[in-house]
C-alpha positions, 0 to 999 in steps of 0.5 A: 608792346611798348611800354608808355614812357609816362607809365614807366616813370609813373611806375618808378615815382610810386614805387620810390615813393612807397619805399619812401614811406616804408623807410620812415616806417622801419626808422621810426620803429628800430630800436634803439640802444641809448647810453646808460647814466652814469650810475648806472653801470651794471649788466646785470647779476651774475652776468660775465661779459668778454669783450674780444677784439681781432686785429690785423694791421691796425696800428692806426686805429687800435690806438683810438678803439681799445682805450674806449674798450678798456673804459667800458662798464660791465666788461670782465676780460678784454681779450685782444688777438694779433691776427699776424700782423705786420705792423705795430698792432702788437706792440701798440696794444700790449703797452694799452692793456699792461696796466688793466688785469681784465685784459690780454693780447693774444698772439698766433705766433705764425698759426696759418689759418685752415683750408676753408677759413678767412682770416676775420672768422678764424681769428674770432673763433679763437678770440671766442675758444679763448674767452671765459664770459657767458655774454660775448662782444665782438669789436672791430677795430675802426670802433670806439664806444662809449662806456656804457655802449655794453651795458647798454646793448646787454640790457636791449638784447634781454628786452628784447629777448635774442641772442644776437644783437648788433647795435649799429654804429654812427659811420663816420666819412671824410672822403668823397667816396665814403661820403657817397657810398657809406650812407648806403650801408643802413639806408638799403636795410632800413629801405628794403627789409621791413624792421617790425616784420622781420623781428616778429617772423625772424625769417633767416631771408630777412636776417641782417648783421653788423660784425661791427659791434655784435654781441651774443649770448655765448650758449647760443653762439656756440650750439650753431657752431660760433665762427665755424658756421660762416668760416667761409663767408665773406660777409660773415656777420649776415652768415651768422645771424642768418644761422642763428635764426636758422636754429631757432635763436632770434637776432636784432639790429638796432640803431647804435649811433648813439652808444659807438662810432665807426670810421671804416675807411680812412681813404677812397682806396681803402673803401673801394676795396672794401666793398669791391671785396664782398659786393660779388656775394652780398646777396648770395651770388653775382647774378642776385647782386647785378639784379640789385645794382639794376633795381637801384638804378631803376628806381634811383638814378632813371627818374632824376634823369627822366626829371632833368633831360624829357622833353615830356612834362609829366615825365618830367614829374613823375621823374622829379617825385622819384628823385624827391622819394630817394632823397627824403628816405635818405634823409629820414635815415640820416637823421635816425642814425645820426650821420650827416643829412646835407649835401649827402641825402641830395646825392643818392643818385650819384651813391647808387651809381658808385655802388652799382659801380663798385659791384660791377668791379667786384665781380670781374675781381672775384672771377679774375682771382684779384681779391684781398683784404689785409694782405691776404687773398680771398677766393 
């Protein structure tokens, strides 16, 4: 029996619609990580706190994060690891922390990484082997942050009671392709997974995480086995919530756009293979990621086109409705997370399209054997 196409773009306009709402509710109860005054910058009593940061290759960007790291209040070390770099890294960063006793570049002097390992988790893990502090922080180094970004995700993470916490930074984009897809990156959680319920029920299936900025209590990062627990996964920030859950420990993300900032890509290359990277397992197999590419585009890039090229009025508006829906969740997500509102929100079909693209040429790469980041192949 064939479907009426006036239902089916009815179908798509509420169902964009009700997902809509739902963004505005997720947004409007997210916590948030807000910087502390400027006396105030103490994590508590008794609270030791190692900030750790892997880099490789980072000579253009540990010039920018690290002296923010060094900055911060609360920090007790400071531990940098060389993860074989090729570049500056080292000497960059040996010449920023000379002068602070908190901190420490450490060096693999060619360790290879064991059989099963990436090279991110293995280079946290020794980072977390090596650190002293019963509060650990983990930064990338595309990150800056405030002074008081670590007090301040310390004291959310106690009042909220997890031991995981990942303040999500503000995403800053300067390239037609990261202008496009980035935003995607909070919006599809804050669109998809309902924030109260996923905090009261901490179902691992509902489990979101940023490696970012993502700070733990150490006693129950090691008890799930630290990086070792993901040291395979691609997406290792999501491993690592969802086995943190899985063992009864409870994890959070919140809106941290106003305690750091995080410029992933610096170009359009760079966030192509990114993403094409990890888009083959972000949702636990190719087929699961095909199926989301799919619904995206149902419900985001179908109505905008029944809107501008049906010869059926109605259809024409429940087209216009879907397109409306998706742009106004984008713009409460935006606005919430402190990225760019205007002309972005008004490109959402156009940003799914790129991203069902990008997933799309992850597959035939992970399948081809092609992946890497870093230098290095992925399998």
């Amino acid at each position: 029996m064939r479907i009426p196409l006036r239902v089916v773009a009815a179908t798509l306009g509420l169902a964009a619609t009700a997902l809509a709402v739902g963004t505005l509710r997720n947004a409007r109860s997210l916590p948030v990580a807000q910087p502390s005054s400027g006396a105030d910058t103490s994590p508590g009593p008794d609270t030791t706190i190692s900030v750790l940061l892997p880099a490789r290759n980072e000579s253009g960007n540990i010039e920018r994060c690290l002296p923010t790291l060094l900055s911060l209040h609360g920090a007790t070390e400071i531990l940098v690891l060389d993860d074989q770099s090729t570049d500056d890294t080292a000497a960059i960063a040996k010449r920023l922390v000379e002068a602070d006793p908190r901190a420490a570049v450490l060096q693999d002097n060619g360790t290879s990484i064991p059989p099963g390992w990436l090279g991110k988790s293995w280079a946290c893990e020794r980072l977390a082997q090596a650190a002293k502090g019963d509060v650990l922080a983990f930064v990338d180094a595309d990150v800056t942050l405030n002074p008081s970004a670590l007090v301040s995700a310390v004291r959310l993470m106690r009042e909220l009671n997890v031991d995981m916490i990942c303040p999500y930074p503000e995403q800053l984009t300067s390239t037609p392709l990261t202008r496009l897809v980035q935003p995607l990156l909070q919006w599809s959680w804050l669109t998809f997974i309902p924030v109260t319920t996923s905090m009261d029920r901490q179902l691992p299936s509902m489990a979101v995480g940023n490696g970012q900025f993502a700070v733990f209590n150490a006693p129950a990062y090691r008890s799930v086995g630290g990086h070792a627990a993901v040291a395979g996964d691609v997406l290792e920030d999501v491993g690592l919530a969802r086995a943190m859950r899985r063992a009864g420990y409870r994890t959070a993300v919140v809106d941290g756009s106003a305690i750091a900032k995080c410029r992933m890509y610096e170009t359009d290359r760079e966030l192509a293979d990114g993403y094409t990277k990890s888009l083959w397992a972000a949702s636990g197999s190719e087929v699961g990621a095909l199926g989301i590419a799919g619904l995206l585009k149902l419900l985001y890039v179908l109505p905008p086109l029944f809107a501008a090229t049906s010869r059926d009025r109605n259809v024409r508006a429940w087209g216009a409705v879907g397109y409306a829906a998706g742009v106004a969740s984008r713009v409460v997500v935006a606005r919430k997370t402190g990225q760019r509102v205007w002309p972005e929100a008004l490109t959402q079909p156009l940003s799914v399209t790129a991203f069902s693209a990008l997933t799309v040429i992850s597959i035939w790469r992970h399948r081809r054997g092609e992946l890497q980041w870093k230098g290095r192949p992925l399998p």
